[in-house]
N, C-alpha and C positions, 0 to 999 in steps of 0.2 A: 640355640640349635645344638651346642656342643653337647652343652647336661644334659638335652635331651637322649640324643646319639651317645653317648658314655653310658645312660641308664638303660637304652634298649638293648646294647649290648651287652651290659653287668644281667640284669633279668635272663634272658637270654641264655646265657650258659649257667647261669643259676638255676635256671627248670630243666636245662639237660642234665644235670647234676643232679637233682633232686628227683628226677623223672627213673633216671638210670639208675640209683639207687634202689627207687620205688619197686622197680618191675625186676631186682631183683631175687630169685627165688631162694630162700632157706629156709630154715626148720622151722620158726616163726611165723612165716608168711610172705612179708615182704619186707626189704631188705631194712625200713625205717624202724620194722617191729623191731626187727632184733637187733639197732642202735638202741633202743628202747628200754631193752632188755639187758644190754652187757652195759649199759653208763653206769647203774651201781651194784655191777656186781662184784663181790667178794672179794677174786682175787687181784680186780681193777682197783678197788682202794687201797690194799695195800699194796700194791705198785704203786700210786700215788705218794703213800705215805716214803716210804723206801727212796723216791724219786725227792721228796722234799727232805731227807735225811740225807742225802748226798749233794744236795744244793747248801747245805746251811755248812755241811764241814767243810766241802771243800773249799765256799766261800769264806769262811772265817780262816783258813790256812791261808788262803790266795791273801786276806787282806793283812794279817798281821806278819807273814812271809813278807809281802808286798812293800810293808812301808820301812820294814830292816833293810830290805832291797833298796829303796828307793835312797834313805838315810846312808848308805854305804857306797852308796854311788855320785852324790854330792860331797862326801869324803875327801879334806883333802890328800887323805892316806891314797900314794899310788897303789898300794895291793889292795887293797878296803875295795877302791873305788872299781877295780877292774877284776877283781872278783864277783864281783856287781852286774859288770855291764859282761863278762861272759857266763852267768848264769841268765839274764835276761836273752843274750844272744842264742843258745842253743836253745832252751825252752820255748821262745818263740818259731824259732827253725824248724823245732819237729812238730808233724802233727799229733794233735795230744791221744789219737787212737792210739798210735805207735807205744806212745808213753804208757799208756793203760796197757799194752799188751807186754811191754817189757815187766812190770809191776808183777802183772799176775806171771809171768813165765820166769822169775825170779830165781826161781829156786834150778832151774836146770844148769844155773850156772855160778851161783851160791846157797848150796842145799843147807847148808846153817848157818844164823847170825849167831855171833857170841861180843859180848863184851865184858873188860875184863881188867886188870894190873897188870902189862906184859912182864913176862918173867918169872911170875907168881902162879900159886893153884888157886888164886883169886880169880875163879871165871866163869861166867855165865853163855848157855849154849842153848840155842833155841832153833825147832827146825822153821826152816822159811813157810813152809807150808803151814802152819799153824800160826805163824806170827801174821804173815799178809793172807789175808782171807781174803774173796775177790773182791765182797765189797772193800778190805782195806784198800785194796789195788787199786780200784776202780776211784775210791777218796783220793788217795795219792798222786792219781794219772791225774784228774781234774784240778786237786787243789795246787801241786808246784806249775803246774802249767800256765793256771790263773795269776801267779806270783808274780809271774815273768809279766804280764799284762798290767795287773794292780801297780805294781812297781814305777813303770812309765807315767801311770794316772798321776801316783801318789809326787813323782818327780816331776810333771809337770804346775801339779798343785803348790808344792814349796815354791817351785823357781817364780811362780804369776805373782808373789807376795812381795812387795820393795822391799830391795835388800838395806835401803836405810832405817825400814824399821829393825833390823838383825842387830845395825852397828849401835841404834840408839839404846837396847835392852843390854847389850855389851858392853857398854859403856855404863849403865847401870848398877852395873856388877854382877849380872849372869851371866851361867855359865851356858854349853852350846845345849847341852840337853832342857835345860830349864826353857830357853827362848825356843826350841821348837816345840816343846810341851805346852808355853804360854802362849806365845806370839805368832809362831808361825803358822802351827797346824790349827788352830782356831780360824787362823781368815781362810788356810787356802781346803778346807771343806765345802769351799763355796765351789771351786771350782771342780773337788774330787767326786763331790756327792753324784752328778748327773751321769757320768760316767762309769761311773759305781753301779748305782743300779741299772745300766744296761748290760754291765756285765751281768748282776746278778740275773737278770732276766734270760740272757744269752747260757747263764750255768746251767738254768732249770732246763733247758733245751739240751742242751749239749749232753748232760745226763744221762740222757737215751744211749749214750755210745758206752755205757756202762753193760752193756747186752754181751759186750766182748768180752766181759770178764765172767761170763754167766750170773750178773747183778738182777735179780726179779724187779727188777722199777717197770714202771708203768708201761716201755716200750715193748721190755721182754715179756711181762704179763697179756697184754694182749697181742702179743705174737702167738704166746703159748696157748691160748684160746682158738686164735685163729687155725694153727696149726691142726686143733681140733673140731673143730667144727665148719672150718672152708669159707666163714664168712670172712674173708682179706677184710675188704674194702669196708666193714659195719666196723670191724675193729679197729683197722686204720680213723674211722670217722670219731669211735668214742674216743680214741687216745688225743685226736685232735683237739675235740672237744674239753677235754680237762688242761690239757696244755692252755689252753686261749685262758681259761677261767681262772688259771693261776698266772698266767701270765698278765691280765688282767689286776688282777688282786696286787700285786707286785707292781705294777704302773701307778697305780693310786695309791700304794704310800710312796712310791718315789716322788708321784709329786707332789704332796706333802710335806715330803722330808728336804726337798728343793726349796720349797716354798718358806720352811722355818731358817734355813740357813742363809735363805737369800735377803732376811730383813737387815735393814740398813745401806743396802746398794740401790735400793730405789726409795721414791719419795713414798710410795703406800704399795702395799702388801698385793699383788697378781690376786683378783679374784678365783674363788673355787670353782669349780663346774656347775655345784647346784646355788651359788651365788649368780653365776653365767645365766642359767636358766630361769632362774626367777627373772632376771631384772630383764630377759630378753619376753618372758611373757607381760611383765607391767611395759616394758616395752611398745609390744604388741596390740595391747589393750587401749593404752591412752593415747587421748587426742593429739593430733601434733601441733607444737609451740606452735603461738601464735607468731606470724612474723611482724616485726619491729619497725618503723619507717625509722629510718637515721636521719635525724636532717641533715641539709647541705649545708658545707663550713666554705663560705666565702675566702677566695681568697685575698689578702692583706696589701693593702699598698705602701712600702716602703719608700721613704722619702729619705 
């Protein structure tokens, strides 16, 4: 009675949605033509592409920031380590709009970078406005903000690893970098990966807030449609639409990419989906065991 009541109600506002959409009028027709119509169009793939070009940098800053972070923060160096934990404390503090908007408003309050030999005519001078473009901005605002996040993953990953595997590679005769190159970051992958990719998954969304730096990804491009042509809600629907598809795409190699690092912690390997569904159709098909009589085990009299 639940699943049934759960699905009258899911149907249910699914044809209100689908209804209201319908009987929407634009240049089209109705309001599905013209999802129909802007899902491939022009300048919605490259937003797309744009959108995946700022998930790939700023997640490879987030991760390799992330795990210096992570590594200086386990430091027994008191400055190392707490340098560490107040770059993780403010970059988590603000929200990462803020950060994209200071990125791109940069230059109103350092109109040039230079670097240089202090003292010397040893120097290089560049205007800010040419150096951070908004996509730079907009890489920057997402990728240190990620760091601050990666960081904890990446610290939580070392610390799940026994630390008397550490003492026994040190006793070996490596040094600290060699045993978390060998030893450590090898097992606690097991732990980083899963959280890894929902960040990534979480980047490609978050993306969208890249609109605040005038960034063309996918969210600002079909703004920019909308804007012109009044169809909100057709373009709100296509942007949704690529969003799930790559967000999709990104869940199936995560869990792949879970599934390879997680050999050795169980006795046999987590079936795939289309492993799942095969055996759930031979399942389906075949007769059921036959049942077994057990005979009955008397019990023994003890003398």
């Amino acid at each position: 009675m639940a699943a049934i009541v759960v699905l009258a109600i899911a149907a249910a506002i699914v044809y209100t949605i689908a209804a209201a959409i319908q009987s929407d009028p634009t240049a089209f027709g109705s309001g599905w033509a013209a999802v129909g119509h802007y899902v491939f169009h022009r300048l919605i793939l490259q937003g797309i592409i744009v959108t995946l070009e700022l998930t790939v940098l700023a997640m490879v800053i987030g991760i390799i920031l992330g795990v210096i972070l992570a590594v200086m923060r386990i430091s027994p160096n008191p400055v190392v380590s707490s340098v560490s934990w107040f770059y993780v404390w403010f970059f988590r503090g603000t929200p990462v709009l803020v950060q994209i908007f200071f990125w791109f408003n940069l230059n109103l309050i350092l109109p040039h970078i230079g670097i240089g030999i202090p003292f010397t005519s040893i120097w290089w001078q560049v205007s800010t406005n040419t150096l951070i473009t908004p996509f730079m901005a907009a890489t920057l605002g997402l990728g240190l903000n990620e760091a601050a996040y990666m960081a904890e993953i990446v610290r939580a990953g070392i610390i799940s690893v026994e630390h008397g595997q550490t003492e026994a590679a040190q006793a070996l005769g490596m040094d600290r970098l060699l045993v978390m190159q060998r030893i450590v970051l090898p097992q606690a992958m097991r732990v980083i990966i899963p959280p890894t990719g929902n960040e990534t998954i979480s980047m490609l969304k978050t993306s969208s807030l890249a609109f605040a730096a005038s960034v063309t990804e996918l969210f600002t491009r079909q703004q920019q449609i909308a804007t012109a042509t009044y169809a909100v809600l057709e373009l709100l629907i296509v942007a949704s639409i690529w969003y799930l598809v790559m967000t999709s795409i990104l869940t199936v190699g995560q869990y792949y990419l879970e599934r390879r690092f997680g050999r050795g912690t169980q006795r046999g390997l987590p079936m795939t989906p289309l492993q799942r569904f095969r055996r759930m159709l031979v399942t389906f098909h075949a007769p059921p065991p036959a049942t077994q009589e057990v005979p009955a085990v008397l019990p023994s009299e003890h003398r």
